[in-house]
N, C-alpha and C positions, 0 to 999 in steps of 0.2 A: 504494500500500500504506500504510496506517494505522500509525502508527508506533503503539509499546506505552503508551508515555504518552499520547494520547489516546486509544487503546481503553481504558485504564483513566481517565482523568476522565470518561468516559459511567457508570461503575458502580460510580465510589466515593462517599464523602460530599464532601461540600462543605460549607464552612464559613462560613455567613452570622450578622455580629454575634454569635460563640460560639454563634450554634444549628448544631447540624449537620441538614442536610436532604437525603436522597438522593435525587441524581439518578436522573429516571428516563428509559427512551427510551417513549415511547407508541406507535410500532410493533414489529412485532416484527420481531429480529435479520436481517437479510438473509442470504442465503447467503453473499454478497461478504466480509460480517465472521466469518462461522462460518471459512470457507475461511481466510483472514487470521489467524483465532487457532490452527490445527492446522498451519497453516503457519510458525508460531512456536513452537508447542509442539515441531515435527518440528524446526527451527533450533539449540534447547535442547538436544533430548537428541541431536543429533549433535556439539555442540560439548562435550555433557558427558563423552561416548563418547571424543572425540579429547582433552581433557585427562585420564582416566584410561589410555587407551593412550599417551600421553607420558610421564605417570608411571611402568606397567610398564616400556616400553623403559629408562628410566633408571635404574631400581630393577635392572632386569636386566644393563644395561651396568657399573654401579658393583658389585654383588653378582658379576661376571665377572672386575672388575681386584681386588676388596680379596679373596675371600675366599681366592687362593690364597697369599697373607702370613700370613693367620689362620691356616690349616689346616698352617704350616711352623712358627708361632709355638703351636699347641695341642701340636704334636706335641713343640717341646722340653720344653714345661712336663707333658707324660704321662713323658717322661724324668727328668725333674726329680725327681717323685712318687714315681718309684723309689726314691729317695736316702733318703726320708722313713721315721723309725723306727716311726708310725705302720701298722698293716699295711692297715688302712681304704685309707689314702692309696698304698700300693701296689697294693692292688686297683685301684683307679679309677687308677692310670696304667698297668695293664698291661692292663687293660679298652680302654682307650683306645688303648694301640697296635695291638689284635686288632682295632680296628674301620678305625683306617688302614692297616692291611696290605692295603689292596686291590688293590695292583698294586705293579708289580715296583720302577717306580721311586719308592714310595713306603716298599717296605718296606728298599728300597737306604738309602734316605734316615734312616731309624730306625736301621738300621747305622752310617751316619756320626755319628750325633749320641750313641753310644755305647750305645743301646736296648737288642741283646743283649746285651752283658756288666751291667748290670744288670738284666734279667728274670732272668739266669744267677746273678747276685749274691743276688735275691730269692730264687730256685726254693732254692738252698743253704742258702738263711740262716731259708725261714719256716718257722712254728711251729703254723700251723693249714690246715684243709685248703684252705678256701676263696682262701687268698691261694696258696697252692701251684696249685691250677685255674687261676686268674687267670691264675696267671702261665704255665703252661704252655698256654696257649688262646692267649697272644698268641705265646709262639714256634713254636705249632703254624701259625699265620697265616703266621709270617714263614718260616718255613720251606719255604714255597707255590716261591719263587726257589729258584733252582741257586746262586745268590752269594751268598746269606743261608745256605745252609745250610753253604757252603764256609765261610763268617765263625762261623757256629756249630762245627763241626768243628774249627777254627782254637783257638776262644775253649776246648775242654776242656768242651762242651758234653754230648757222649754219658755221661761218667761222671756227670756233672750228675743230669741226669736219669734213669738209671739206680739212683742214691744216693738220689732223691726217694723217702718211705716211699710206701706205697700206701695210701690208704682205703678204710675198709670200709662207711662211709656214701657216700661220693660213687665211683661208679663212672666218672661222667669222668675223672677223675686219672690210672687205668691206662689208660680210651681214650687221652687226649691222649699218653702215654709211649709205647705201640703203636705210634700215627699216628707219630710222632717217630723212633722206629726205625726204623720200615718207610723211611720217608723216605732217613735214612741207608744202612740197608740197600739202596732200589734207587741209587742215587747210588753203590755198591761201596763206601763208608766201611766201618771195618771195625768193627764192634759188640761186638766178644770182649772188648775191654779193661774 
């Protein structure tokens, strides 16, 4: 087999006294050499196949160990955001907890880190509709668990949002306050007060 470097000094220039003169071959190509360069070309793009499947595998094994740090580390800083007098910046961290509420021990995990009593803190304290939806979209999520909602019931939650005004532009508002009821409601909490 013809190694690559002299298949290529048959078909590049050559360099006599600064003239360049290209080499030529005066028969043509043999099969033996066609076969030899597709046999190289086939060589290439399987060695270039297994350095981008080495790459995925790593890029998948390191995005397996880091992102479940990031995804514990986003969710204090959407807690965090609630603190913010900003109501913009309330939005976006109670946006962001309705979108980690996806499972139980995720939204347990927003409970520990003090999540519902500030969406409960927001829902009380905002002043326009929009951060008021925010915020009840994300306890509408957390409320998905039996233990979240026990922590919500705990927290003085139902008068919360029962005191939340209603809009008359955003019809979510009284959906999410319904959802939220009902919730309590089938759980036997008692919704009179």
């Amino acid at each position: 087999m013809r190694t690559l470097a002299a298949h290529l000094s048959n078909y590049l220039f050559r360099t006599r006294n600064g003239v360049k003169i290209q080499s030529r071959k005066f028969s043509s190509p043999s099969v033996k050499d066609q076969l030899t360069a597709e046999e190289e070309l086939e060589a290439q793009e399987k060695a270039g196949w297994l350095l981008k499947t080495i790459f995925f595998v790593t890029a998948g094994v390191a995005g397996y160990h880091f992102f479940p740090y990031m995804g514990d580390n986003l969710m204090q800083q959407s807690v965090a955001l609630l603190r913010v007098k900003d109501p913009l910046f309330k939005r976006m961290g109670a946006s962001r907890l309705a979108r980690f509420a996806a499972d139980d021990e995720r939204r347990m995990k927003i409970v520990e880190m003090g999540g519902v009593q500030e969406l409960l803190n927001v829902l009380s304290t905002a002043k326009d509709d929009r951060t008021r939806k925010e915020a009840l979209n994300a306890l509408a999520a957390l409320s998905q668990s039996d233990e979240v909602l026990a922590s919500l019931h705990r927290a003085g939650a139902i008068s919360i949002i029962k005191s939340a005004p209603n809009s008359l532009e955003d019809a979510d508002i009284e959906r999410f306050k319904l959802s939220l009821m009902k919730r309590f409601q089938d759980l036997k909490y008692d919704v009179s007060s």
